[in-house]
KOLPALUM-810239 format. One record per residue: z, x, y of N, C-alpha, C in turn; residue in three letters. Coordinates in steps of 0.05 Angstrom, whole numbers, plus 5000, padded with zeros to 4 digits. Example, Ala and Ser with C-alpha at 12.3 -4.5 7.8 and 13.67 -1.06 7.14 Angstrom:
! residues 2
@nz = 5156&nx = 5264&ny = 4886&caz = 5156&cax = 5246&cay = 4910&cz = 5156&cx = 5264&cy = 4934&residuo = ALA
@nz = 5142&nx = 5257&ny = 4955&caz = 5143&cax = 5273&cay = 4979&cz = 5157&cx = 5258&cy = 5001&residuo = SER
This chain:
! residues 177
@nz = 3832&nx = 2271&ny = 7659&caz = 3847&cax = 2247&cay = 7665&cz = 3874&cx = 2248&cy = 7651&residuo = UNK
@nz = 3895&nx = 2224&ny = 7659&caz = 3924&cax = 2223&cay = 7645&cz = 3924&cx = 2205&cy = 7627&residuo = UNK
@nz = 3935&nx = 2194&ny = 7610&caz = 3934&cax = 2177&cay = 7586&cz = 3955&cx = 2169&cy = 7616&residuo = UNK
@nz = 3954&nx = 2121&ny = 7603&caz = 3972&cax = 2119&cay = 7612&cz = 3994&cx = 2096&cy = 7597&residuo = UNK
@nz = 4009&nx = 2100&ny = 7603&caz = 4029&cax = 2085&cay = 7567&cz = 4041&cx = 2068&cy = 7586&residuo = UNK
@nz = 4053&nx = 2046&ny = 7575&caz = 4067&cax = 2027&cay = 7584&cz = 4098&cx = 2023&cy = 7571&residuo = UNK
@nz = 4118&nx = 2014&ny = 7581&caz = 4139&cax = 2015&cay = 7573&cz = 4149&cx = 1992&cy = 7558&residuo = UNK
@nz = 4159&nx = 1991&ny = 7541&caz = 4165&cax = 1969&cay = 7521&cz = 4186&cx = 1968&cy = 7498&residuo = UNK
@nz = 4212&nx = 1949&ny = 7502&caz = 4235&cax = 1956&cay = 7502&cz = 4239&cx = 1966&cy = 7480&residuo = UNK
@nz = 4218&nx = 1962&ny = 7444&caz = 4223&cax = 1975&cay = 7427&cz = 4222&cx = 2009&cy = 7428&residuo = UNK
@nz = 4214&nx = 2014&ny = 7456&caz = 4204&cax = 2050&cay = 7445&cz = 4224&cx = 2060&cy = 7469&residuo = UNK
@nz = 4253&nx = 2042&ny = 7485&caz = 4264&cax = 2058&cay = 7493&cz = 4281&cx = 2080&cy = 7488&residuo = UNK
@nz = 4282&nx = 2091&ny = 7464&caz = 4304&cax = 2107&cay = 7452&cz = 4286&cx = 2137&cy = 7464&residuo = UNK
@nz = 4266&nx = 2129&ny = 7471&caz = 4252&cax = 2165&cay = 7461&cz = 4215&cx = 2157&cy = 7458&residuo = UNK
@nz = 4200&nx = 2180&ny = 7461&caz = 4184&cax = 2180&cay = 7450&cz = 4171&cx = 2188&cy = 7415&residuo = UNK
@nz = 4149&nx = 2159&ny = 7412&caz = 4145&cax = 2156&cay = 7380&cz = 4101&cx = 2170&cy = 7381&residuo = UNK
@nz = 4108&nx = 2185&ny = 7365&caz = 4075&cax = 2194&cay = 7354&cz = 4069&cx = 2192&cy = 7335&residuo = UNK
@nz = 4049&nx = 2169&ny = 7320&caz = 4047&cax = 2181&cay = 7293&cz = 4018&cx = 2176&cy = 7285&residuo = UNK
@nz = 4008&nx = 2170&ny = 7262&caz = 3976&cax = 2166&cay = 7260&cz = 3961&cx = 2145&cy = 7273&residuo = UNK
@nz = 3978&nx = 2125&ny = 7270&caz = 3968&cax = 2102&cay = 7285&cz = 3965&cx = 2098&cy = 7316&residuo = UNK
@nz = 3984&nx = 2114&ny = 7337&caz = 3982&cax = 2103&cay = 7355&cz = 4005&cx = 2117&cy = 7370&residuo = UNK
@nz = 4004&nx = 2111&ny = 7392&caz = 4022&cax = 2137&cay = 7412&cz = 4046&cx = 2116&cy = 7433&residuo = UNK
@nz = 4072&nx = 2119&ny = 7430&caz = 4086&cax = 2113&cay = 7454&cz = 4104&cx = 2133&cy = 7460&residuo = UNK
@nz = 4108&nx = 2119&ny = 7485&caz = 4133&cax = 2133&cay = 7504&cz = 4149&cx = 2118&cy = 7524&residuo = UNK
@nz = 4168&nx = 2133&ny = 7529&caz = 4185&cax = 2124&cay = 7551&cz = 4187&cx = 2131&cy = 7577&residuo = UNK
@nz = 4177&nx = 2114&ny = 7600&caz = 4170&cax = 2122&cay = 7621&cz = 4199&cx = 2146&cy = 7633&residuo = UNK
@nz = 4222&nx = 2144&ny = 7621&caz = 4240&cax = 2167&cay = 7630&cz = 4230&cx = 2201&cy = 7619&residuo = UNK
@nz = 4223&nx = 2196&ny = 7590&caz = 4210&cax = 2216&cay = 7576&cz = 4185&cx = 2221&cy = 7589&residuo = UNK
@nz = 4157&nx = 2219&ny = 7601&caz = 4134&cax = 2222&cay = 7613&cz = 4137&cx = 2254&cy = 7626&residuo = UNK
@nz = 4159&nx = 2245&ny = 7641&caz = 4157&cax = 2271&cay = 7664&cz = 4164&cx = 2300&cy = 7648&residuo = UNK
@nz = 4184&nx = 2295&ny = 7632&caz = 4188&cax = 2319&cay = 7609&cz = 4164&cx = 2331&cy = 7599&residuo = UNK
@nz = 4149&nx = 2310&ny = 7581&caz = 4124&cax = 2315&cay = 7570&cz = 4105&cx = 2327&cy = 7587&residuo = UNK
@nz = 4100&nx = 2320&ny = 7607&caz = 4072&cax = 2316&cay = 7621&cz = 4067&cx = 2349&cy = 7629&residuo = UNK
@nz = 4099&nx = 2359&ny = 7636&caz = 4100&cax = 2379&cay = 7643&cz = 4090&cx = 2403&cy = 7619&residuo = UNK
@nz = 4096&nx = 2400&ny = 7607&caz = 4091&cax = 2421&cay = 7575&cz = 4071&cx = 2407&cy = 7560&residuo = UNK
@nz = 4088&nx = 2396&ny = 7540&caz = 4061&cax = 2383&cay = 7518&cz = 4039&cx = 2371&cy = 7511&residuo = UNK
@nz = 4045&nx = 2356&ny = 7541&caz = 4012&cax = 2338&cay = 7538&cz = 3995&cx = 2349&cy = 7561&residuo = UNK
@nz = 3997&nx = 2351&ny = 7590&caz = 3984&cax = 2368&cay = 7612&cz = 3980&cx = 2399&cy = 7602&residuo = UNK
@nz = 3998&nx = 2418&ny = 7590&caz = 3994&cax = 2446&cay = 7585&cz = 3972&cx = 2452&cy = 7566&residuo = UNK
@nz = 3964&nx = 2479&ny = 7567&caz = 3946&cax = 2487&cay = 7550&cz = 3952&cx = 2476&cy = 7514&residuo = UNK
@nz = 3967&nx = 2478&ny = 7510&caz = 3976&cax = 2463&cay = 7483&cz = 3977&cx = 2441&cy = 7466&residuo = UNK
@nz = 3973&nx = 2423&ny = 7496&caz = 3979&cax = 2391&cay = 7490&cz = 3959&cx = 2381&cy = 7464&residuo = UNK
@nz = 3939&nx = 2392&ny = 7463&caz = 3924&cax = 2388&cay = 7445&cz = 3936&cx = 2397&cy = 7418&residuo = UNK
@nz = 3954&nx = 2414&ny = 7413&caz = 3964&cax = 2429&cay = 7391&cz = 3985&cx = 2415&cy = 7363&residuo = UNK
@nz = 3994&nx = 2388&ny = 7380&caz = 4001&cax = 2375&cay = 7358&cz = 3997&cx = 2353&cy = 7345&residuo = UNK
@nz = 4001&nx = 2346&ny = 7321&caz = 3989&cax = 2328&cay = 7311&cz = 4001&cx = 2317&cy = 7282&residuo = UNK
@nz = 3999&nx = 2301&ny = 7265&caz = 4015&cax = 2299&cay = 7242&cz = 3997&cx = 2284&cy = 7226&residuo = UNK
@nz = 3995&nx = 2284&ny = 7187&caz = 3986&cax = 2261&cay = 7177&cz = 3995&cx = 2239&cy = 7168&residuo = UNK
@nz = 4019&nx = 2240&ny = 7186&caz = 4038&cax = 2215&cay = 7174&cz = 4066&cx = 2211&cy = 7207&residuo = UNK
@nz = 4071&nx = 2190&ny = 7210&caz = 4082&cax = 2182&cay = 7231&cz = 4104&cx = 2211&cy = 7233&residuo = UNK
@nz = 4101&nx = 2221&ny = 7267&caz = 4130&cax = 2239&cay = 7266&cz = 4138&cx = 2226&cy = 7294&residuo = UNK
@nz = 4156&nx = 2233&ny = 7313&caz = 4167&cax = 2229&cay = 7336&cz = 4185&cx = 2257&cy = 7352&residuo = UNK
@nz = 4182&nx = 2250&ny = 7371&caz = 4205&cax = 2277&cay = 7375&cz = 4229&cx = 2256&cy = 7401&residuo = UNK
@nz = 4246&nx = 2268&ny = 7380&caz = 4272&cax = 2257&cay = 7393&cz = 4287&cx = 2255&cy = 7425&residuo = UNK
@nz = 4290&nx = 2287&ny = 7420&caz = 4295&cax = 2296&cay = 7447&cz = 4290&cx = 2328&cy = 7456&residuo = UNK
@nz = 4291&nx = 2336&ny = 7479&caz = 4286&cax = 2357&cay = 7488&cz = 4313&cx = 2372&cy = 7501&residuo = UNK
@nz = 4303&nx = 2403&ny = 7501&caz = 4325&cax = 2423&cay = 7521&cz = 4311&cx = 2444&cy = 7528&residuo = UNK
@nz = 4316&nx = 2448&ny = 7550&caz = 4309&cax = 2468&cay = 7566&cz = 4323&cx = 2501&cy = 7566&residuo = UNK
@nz = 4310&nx = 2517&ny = 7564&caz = 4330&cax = 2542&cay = 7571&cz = 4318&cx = 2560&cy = 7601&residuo = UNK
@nz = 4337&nx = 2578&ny = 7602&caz = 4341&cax = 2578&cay = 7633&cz = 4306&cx = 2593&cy = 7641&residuo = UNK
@nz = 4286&nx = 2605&ny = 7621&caz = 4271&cax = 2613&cay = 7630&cz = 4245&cx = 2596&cy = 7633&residuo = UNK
@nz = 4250&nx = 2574&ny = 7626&caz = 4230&cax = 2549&cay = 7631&cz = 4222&cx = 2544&cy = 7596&residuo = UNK
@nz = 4226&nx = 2559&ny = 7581&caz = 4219&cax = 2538&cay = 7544&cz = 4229&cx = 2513&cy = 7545&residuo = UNK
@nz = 4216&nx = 2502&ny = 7537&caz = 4230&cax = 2472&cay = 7522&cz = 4227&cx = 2476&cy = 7497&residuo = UNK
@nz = 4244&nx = 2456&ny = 7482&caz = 4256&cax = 2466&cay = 7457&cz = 4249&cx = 2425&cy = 7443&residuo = UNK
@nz = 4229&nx = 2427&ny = 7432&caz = 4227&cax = 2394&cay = 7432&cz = 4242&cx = 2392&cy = 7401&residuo = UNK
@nz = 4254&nx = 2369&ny = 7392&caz = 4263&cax = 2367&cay = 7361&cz = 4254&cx = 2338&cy = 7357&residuo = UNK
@nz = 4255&nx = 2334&ny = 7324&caz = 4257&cax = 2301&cay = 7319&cz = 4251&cx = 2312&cy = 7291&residuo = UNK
@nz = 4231&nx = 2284&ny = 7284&caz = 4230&cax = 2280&cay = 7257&cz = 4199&cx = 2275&cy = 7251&residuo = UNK
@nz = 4193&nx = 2285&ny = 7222&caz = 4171&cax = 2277&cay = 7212&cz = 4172&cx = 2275&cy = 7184&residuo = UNK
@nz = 4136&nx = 2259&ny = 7175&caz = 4133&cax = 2258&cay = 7153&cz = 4119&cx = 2275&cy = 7139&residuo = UNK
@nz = 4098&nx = 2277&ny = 7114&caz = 4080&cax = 2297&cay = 7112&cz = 4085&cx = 2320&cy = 7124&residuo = UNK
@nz = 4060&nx = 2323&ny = 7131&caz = 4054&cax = 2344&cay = 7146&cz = 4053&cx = 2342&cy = 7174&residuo = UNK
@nz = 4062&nx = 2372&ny = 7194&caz = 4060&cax = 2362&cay = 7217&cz = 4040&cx = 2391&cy = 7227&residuo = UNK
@nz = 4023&nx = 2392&ny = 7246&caz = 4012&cax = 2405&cay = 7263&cz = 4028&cx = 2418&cy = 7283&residuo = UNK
@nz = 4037&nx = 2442&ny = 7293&caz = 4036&cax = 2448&cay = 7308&cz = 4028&cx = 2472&cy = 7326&residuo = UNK
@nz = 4015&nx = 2472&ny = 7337&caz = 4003&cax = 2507&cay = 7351&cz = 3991&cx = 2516&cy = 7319&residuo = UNK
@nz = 3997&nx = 2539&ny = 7318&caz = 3985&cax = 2552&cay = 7293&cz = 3995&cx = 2543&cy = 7271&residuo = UNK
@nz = 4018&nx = 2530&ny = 7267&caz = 4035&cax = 2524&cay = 7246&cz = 4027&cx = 2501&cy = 7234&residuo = UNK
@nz = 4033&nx = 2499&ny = 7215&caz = 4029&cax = 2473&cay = 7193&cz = 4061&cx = 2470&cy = 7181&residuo = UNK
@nz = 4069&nx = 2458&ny = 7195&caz = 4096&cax = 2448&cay = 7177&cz = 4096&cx = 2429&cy = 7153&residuo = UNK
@nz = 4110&nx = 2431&ny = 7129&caz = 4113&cax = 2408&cay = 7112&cz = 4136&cx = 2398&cy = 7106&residuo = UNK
@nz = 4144&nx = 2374&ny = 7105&caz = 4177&cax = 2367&cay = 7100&cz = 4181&cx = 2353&cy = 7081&residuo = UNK
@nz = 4160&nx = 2363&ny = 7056&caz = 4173&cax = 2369&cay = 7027&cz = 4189&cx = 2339&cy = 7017&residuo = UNK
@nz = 4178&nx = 2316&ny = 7042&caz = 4189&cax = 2293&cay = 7030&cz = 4172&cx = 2276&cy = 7015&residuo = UNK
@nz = 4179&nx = 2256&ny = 7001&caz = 4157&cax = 2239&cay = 6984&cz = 4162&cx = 2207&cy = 6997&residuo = UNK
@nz = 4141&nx = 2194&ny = 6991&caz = 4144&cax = 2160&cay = 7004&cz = 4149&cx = 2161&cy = 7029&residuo = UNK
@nz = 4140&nx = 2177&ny = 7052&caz = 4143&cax = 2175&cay = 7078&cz = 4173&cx = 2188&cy = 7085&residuo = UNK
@nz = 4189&nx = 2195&ny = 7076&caz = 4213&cax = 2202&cay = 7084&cz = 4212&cx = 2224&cy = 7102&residuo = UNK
@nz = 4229&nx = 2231&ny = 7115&caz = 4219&cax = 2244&cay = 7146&cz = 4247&cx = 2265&cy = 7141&residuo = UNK
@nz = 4237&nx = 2290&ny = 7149&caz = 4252&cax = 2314&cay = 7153&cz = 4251&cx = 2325&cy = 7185&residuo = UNK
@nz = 4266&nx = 2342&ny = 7189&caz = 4272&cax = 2349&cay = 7223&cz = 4254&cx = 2359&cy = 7229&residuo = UNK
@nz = 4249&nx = 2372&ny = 7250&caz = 4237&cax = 2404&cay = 7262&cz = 4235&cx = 2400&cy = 7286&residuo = UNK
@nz = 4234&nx = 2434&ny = 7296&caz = 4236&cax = 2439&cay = 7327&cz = 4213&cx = 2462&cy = 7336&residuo = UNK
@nz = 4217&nx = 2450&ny = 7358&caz = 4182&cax = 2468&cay = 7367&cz = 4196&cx = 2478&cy = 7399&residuo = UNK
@nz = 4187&nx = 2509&ny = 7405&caz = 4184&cax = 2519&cay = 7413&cz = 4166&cx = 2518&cy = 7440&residuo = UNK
@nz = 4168&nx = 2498&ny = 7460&caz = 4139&cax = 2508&cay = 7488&cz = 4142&cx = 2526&cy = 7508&residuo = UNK
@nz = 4128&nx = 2551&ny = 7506&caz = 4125&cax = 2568&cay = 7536&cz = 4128&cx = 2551&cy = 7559&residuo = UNK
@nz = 4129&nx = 2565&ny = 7584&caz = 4126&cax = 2551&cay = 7608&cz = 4103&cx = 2542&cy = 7610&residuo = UNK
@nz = 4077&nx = 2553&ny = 7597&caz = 4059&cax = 2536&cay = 7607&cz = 4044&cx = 2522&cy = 7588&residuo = UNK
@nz = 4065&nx = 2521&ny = 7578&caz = 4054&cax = 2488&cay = 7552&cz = 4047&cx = 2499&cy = 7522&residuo = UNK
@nz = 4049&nx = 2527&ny = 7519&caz = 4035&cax = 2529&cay = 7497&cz = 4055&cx = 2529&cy = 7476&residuo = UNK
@nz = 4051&nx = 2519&ny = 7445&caz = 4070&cax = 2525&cay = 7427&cz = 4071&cx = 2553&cy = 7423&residuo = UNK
@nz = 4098&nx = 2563&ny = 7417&caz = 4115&cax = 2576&cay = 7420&cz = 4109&cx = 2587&cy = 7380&residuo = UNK
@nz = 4119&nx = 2570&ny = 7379&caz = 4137&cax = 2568&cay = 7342&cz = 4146&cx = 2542&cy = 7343&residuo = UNK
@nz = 4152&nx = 2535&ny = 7318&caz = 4159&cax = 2515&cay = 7302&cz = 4167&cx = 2518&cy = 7280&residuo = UNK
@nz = 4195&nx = 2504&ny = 7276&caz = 4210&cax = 2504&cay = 7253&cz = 4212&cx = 2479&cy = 7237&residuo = UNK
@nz = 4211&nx = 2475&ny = 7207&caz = 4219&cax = 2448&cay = 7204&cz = 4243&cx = 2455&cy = 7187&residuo = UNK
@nz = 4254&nx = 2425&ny = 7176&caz = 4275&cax = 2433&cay = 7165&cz = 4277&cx = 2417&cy = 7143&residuo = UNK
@nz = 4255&nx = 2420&ny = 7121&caz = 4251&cax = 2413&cay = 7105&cz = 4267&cx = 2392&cy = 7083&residuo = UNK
@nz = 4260&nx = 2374&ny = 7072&caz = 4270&cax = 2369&cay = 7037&cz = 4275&cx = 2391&cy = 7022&residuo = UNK
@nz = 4284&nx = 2394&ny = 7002&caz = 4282&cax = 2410&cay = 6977&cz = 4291&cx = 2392&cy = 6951&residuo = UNK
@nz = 4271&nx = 2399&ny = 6936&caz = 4266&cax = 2380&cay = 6910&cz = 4266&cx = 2355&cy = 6912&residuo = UNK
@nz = 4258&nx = 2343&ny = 6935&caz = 4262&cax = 2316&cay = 6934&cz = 4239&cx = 2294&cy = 6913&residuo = UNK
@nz = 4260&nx = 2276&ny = 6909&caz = 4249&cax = 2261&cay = 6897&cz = 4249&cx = 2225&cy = 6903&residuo = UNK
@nz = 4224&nx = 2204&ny = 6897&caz = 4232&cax = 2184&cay = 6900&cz = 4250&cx = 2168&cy = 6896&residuo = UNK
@nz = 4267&nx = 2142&ny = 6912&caz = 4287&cax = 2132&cay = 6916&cz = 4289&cx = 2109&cy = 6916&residuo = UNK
@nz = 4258&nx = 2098&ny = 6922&caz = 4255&cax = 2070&cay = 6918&cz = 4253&cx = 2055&cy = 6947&residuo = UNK
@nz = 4274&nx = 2078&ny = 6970&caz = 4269&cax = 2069&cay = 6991&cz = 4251&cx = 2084&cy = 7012&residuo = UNK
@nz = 4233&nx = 2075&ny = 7028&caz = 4211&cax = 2085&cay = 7044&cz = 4215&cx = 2089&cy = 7074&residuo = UNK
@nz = 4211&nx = 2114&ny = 7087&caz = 4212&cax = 2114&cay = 7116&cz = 4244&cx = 2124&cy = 7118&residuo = UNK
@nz = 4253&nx = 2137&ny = 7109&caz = 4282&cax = 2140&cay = 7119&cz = 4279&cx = 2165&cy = 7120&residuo = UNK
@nz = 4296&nx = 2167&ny = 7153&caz = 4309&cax = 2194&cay = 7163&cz = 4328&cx = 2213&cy = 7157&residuo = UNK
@nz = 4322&nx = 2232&ny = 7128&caz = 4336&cax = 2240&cay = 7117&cz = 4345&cx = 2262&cy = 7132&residuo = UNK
@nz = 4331&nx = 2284&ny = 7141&caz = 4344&cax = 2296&cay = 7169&cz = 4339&cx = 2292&cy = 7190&residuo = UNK
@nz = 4364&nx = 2282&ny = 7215&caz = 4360&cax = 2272&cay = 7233&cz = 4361&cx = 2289&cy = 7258&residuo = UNK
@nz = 4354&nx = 2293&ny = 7274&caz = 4363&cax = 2318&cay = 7299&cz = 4378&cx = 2294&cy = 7322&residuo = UNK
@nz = 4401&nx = 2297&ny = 7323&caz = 4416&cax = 2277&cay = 7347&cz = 4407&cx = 2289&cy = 7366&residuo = UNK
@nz = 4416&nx = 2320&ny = 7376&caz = 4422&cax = 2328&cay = 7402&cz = 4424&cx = 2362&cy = 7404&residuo = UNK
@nz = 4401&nx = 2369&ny = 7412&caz = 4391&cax = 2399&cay = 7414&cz = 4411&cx = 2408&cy = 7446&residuo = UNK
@nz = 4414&nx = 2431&ny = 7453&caz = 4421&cax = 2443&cay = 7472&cz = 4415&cx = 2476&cy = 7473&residuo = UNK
@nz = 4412&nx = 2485&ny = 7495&caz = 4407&cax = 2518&cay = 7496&cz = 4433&cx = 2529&cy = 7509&residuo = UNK
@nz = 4441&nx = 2549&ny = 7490&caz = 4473&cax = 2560&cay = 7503&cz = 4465&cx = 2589&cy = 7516&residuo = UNK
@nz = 4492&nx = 2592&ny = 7526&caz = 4491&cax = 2624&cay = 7550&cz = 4469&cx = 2647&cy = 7536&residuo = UNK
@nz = 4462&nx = 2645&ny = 7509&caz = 4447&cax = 2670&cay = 7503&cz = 4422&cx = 2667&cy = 7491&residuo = UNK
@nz = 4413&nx = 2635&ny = 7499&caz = 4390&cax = 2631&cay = 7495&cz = 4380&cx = 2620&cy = 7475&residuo = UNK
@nz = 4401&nx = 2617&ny = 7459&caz = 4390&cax = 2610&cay = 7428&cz = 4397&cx = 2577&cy = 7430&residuo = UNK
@nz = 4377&nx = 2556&ny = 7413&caz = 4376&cax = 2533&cay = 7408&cz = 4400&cx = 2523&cy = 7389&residuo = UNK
@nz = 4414&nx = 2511&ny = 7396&caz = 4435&cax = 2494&cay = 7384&cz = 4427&cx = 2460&cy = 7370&residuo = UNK
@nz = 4417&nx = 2455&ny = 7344&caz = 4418&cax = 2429&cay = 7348&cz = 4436&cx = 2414&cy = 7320&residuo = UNK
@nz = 4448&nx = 2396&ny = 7331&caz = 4461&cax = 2381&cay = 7312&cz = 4455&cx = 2353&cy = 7295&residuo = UNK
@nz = 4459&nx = 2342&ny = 7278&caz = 4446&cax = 2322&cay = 7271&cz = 4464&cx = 2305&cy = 7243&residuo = UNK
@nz = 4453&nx = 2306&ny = 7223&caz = 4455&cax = 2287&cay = 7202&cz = 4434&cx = 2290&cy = 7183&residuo = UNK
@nz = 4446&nx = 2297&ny = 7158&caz = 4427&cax = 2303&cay = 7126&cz = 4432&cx = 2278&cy = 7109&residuo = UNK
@nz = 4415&nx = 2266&ny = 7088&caz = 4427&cax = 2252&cay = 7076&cz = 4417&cx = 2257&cy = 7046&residuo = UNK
@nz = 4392&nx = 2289&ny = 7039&caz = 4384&cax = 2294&cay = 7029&cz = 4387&cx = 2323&cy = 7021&residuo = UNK
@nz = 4377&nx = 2343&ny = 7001&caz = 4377&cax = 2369&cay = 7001&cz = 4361&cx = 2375&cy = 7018&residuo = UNK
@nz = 4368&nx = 2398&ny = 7045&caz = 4347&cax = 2408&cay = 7066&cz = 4350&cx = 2436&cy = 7065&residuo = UNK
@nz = 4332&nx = 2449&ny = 7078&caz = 4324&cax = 2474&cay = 7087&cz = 4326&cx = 2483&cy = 7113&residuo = UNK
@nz = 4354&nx = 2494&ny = 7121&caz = 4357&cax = 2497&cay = 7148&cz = 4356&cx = 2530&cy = 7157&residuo = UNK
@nz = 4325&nx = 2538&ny = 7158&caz = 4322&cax = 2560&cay = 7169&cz = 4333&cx = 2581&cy = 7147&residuo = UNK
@nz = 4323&nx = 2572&ny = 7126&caz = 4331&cax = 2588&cay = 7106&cz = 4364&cx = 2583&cy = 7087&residuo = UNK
@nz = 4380&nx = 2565&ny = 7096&caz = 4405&cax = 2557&cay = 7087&cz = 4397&cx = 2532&cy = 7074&residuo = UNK
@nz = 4401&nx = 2540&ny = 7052&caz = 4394&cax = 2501&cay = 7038&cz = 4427&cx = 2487&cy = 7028&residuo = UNK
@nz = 4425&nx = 2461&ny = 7042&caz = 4449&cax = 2446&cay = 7037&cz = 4447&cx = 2424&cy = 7025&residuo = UNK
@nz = 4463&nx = 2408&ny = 7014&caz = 4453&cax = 2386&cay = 6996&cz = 4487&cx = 2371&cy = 7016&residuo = UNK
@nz = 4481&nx = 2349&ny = 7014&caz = 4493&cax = 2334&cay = 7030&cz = 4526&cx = 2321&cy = 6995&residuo = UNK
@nz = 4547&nx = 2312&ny = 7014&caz = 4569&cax = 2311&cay = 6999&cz = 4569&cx = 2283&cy = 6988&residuo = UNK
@nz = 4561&nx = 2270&ny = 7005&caz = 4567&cax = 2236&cay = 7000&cz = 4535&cx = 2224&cy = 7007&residuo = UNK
@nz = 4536&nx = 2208&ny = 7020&caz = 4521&cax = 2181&cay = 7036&cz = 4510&cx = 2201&cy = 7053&residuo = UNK
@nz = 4520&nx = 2214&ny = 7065&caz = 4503&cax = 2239&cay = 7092&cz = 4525&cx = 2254&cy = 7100&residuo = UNK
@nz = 4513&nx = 2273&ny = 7115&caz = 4538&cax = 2292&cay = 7127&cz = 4523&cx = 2299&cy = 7154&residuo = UNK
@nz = 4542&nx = 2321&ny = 7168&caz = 4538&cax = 2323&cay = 7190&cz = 4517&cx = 2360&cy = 7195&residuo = UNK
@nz = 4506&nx = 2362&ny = 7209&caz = 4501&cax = 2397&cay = 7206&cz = 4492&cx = 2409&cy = 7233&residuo = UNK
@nz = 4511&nx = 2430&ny = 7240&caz = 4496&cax = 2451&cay = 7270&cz = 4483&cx = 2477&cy = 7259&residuo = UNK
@nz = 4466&nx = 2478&ny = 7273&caz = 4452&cax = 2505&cay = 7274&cz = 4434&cx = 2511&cy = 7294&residuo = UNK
@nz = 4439&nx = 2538&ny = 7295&caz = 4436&cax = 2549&cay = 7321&cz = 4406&cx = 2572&cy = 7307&residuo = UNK
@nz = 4386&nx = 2571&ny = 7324&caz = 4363&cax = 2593&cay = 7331&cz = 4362&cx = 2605&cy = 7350&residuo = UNK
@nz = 4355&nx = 2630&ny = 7346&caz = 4349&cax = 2640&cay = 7367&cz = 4316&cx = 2651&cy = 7382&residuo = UNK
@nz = 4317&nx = 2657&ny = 7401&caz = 4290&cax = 2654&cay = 7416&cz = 4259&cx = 2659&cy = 7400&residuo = UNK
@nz = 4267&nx = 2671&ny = 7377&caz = 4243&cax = 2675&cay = 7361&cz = 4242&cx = 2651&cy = 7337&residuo = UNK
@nz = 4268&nx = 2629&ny = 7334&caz = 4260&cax = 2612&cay = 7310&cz = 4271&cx = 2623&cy = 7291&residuo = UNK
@nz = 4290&nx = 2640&ny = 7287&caz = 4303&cax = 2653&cay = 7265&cz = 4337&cx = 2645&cy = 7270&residuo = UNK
@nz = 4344&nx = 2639&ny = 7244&caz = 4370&cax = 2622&cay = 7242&cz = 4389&cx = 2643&cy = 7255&residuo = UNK
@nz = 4407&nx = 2633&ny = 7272&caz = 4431&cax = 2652&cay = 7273&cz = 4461&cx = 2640&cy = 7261&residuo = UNK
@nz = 4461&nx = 2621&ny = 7255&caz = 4487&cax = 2613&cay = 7241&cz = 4476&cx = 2592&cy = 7231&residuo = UNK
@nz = 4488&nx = 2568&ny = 7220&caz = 4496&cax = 2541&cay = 7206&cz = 4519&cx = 2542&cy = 7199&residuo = UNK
């Protein structure tokens, strides 16, 4: 059978997953249905603390490239990601789906040394807007407002937050920042 979700104006930005309870956006469904939740995989992710995935990109051989944010720990395919945050604070990552739904790989993009702040639930790395360029490799850009771990480059942010691109390529291995 299909799960079936209803639309409701707080969850139009995107689809939200976390321990409690599952939405989506009836524009987002058809994305999903196709890979993550209908494919052999759909079963593959999971988290112990609220995550979401932002948005999606496609590359030309049928992967989808899902990104967003989490807390804790996140599940995915074989992987166990952790994002090294404390009090719920949420770090990036991006997952990898074959054409036929299965995880791929998954990257997160960790905290480093983080510590409490007093404030709870904040999106310290944010993924705005992923894309796949001419050679296949994942482009995504976003917003830090913490020390992170980007595929092995750790940055600590200048002010209030900064901005950050970085690009993977088909295996999940950094090619620039």
């Amino acid at each position: 059978g299909k799960l079936v979700f209803s639309v409701a104006p707080e969850f139009a930005s995107g689809i939200g997953l976390g321990n409690s309870g599952v939405a989506i956006t009836a524009e987002r469904w058809s994305a999903v249905e196709s890979t993550a939740v209908s494919g052999s995989g759909g079963k593959d992710l999971g988290g112990t603390a609220p995550w979401a995935i932002a948005g999606m990109a496609d590359d030309a051989d049928g992967n989808r490239y899902a990104y967003g944010y989490f807390a804790g720990a996140m599940r995915a395919g074989a992987a166990v990601l952790a994002s090294g945050a404390s009090e719920n604070d949420r770090a990036g990552f991006v997952i990898r789906i074959d054409p036929v739904g299965r995880v791929a790989w998954a990257r997160a993009f960790p905290l480093v040394d983080h510590s409490p702040n007093g404030t709870q639930n904040e999106p310290l790395v944010q993924i705005a807007k992923g894309v796949v360029d001419a050679s296949g490799n994942v482009v995504l850009a976003g917003t830090f407002r913490a020390t992170a771990d980007f595929a092995g480059s750790t940055n600590s942010p200048s002010g209030g937050g900064d901005g950050f691109v970085v690009s993977l390529d088909r295996r999940g291995d950094r090619v620039w920042f």
